[in-house]
N, C-alpha and C positions, 0 to 999 in steps of 0.2 A: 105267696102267702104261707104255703110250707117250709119253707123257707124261715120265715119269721118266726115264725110258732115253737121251729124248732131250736132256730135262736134263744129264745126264750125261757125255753125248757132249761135250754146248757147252762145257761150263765143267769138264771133264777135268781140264786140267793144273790150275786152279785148286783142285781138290778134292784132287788130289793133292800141290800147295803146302801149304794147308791142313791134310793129314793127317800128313805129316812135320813140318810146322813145331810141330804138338803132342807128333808123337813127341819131339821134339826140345827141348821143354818140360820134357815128364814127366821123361828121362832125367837132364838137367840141374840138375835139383830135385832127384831122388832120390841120383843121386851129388855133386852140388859144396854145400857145408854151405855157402859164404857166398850162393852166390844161393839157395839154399831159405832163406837169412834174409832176404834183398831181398824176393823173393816174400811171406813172411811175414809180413814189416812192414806192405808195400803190402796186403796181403791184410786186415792184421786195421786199418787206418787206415780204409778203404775200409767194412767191416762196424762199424766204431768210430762213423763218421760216422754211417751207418744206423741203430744201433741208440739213438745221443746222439739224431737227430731222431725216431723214435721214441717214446723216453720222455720229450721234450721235448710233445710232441703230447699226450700218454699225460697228463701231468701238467695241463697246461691247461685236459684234458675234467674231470680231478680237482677243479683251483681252483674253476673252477666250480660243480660239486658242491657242495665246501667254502663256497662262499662263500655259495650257498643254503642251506645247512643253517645256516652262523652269522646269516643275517638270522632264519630261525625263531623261531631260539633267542634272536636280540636282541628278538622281536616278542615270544615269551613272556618275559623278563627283564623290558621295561616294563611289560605287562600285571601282571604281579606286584608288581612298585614300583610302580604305580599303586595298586593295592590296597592295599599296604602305607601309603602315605599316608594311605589312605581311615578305615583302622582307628586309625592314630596320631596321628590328629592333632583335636588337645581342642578346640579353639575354634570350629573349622566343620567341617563336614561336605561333605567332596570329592565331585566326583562320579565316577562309574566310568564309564573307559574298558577296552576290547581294543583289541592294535594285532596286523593282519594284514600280514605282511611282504608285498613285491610290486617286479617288477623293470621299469623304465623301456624301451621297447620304441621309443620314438620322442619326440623333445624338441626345444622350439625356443627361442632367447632373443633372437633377434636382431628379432622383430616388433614390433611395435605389441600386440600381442595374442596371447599366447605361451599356449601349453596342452602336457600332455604326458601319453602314453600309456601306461598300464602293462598289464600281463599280468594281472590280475584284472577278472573281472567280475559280474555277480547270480548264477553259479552259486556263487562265492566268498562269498555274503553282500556285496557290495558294492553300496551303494546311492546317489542321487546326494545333496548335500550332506554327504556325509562329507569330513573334513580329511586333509591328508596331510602328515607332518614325514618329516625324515631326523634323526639323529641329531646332528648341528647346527642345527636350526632347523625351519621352518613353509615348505612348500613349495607348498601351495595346497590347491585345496578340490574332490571329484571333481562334474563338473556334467555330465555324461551317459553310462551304463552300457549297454553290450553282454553277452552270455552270459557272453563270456572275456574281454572287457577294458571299462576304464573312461578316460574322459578328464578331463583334469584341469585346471581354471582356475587355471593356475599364476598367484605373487601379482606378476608381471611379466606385469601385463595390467591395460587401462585399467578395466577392470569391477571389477579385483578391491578388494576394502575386508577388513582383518581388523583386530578390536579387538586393540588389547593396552597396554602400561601401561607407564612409569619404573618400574623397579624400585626405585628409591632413593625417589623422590619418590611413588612409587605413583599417580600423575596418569597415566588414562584418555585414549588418541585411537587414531586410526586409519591404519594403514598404507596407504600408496599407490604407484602405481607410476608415473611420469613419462616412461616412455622412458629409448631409448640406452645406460644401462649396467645390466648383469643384475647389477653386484654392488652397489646400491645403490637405496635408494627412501627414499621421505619422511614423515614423521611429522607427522601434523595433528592439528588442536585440542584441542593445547597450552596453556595460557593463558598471553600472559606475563610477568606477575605469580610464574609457578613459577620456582625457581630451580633450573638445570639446566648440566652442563655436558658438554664432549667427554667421549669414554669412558663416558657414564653407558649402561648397558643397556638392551634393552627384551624383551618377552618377553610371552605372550599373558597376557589378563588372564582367563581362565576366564565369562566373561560368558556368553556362547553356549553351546552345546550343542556343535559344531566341536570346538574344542581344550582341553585341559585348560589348566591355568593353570600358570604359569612355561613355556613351553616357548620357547625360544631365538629371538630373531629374530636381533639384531644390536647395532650398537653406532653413538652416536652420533660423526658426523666432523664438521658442522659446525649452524651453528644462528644464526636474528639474528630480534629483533623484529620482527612486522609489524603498525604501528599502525594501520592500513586494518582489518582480519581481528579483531586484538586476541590473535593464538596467532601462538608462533611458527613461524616456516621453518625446517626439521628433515630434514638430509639424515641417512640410516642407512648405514652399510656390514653391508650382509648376511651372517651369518655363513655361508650355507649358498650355494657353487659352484654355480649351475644351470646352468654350464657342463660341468661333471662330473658329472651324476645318474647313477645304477645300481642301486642298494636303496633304496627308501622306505618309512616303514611309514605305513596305509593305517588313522584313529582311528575307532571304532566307539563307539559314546556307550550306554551300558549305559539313562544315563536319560534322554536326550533324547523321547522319545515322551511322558514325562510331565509335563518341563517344558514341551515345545510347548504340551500337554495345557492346563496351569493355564493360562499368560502365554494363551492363541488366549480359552479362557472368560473370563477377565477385560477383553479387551477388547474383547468382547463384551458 
């Protein structure tokens, strides 16, 4: 209480600046209509900005939201077009995947040996040689799981190799990755004798257990004989930004256990 008192004392005139210069507010507002509209303006610009940053914030935690529930629901949409494949189609018999949607936590492109982290892990059902596309293309393949996340041998990494095929020419090689640029890697053994030009596609060839077949890599940019090797040199332009990742979905192979099964006894 002495304290206050002496408060009081010190800063006196100033309290009492301060108490009329409010009287003197109020009155001014209450009788003069054009500064109670100054006030006004000022007043609601001032709660206008607060409330726009706000629901600006407000909407963000939304998108978010929104944008995890549309991976879900793209994760169930393939899983269903996979299926529906499975049943429609006369000549062979597909094999069934699920895809578990999952979001990119940590990503790297610029190494030698690039891997990338997502937010699932074996409590998810996720296990290690499972593949992982975006909805443009074939992103890599996960090569060691924790509880709650998994890491990922993304295919811009000198280790990485993934089968897949000309889709025009239906001619079988393997994707690789050379360094330097993330949006590009190389196509081997090719033979060439194929006849092959820029713009033909490529896309995985379903061989493995990994990826289903057709699914997107990329597109050819340039290409020349090499009579050393007897396949061509096959640069890709990648369809899928690993500079941009943020949803991937995470392929779970319904029969892989039973093909490993057959192909492990037979070479046995």
């Amino acid at each position: 209480m002495q304290n206050l008192i002496r408060f009081i004392r010190m800063y006196n005139f100033l309290l009492l600046f301060l108490l009329f210069q409010s009287i003197s507010l109020i009155l001014i507002n209450n009788n003069n209509s054009y500064q109670n509209y100054r006030i006004l303006k000022k007043t609601s610009e001032y709660t206008g900005f607060i409330y726009s940053t706000s629901h600006t914030v407000k909407e963000y935690f939304q998108l978010k939201e929104s944008n995890k529930y549309l991976a879900n629901e793209n994760a169930k949409l393939l899983t269903i077009i996979n299926s529906i494949d499975r049943k429609t189609n006369i000549q062979e018999e597909e094999k069934e995947f699920n895809f578990i949607s999952s979001q990119v936590i940590n990503n790297t492109v610029n190494k030698r040996n690039n891997y990338i982290t997502l937010n699932k892990g074996s409590n998810h059902g996720i296990k290690e040689g499972m593949g992982v596309v975006t909805l443009n293309g074939v992103v890599g393949i996960i090569h060691s799981v924790s509880n709650k996340f998994s890491l990922v041998m993304s295919i811009l990494n000198k280790n990485s190799s993934i089968s897949v095929k000309l889709n025009k020419q239906n001619n079988s090689g393997s994707l690789k990755w050379k360094g330097f640029n993330y949006r590009k890697a190389s196509l081997e053994s090719i033979p060439n004798h194929v006849k092959i030009n820029s713009n033909d596609t490529i896309s995985t060839n379903g061989f493995s257990t990994i990826f289903p077949k057709g699914i997107n890599i990329g597109i050819i940019n340039s290409y020349k004989s090499n009579s050393e090797t007897g396949h061509y040199d096959i640069m890709i332009d990648l369809f899928t930004d690993f500079n941009k990742l943020s949803s991937v979905y995470i392929i779970k192979s319904i029969d892989a256990l039973e093909q490993l099964n057959l192909e492990k006894s037979n070479n046995d």
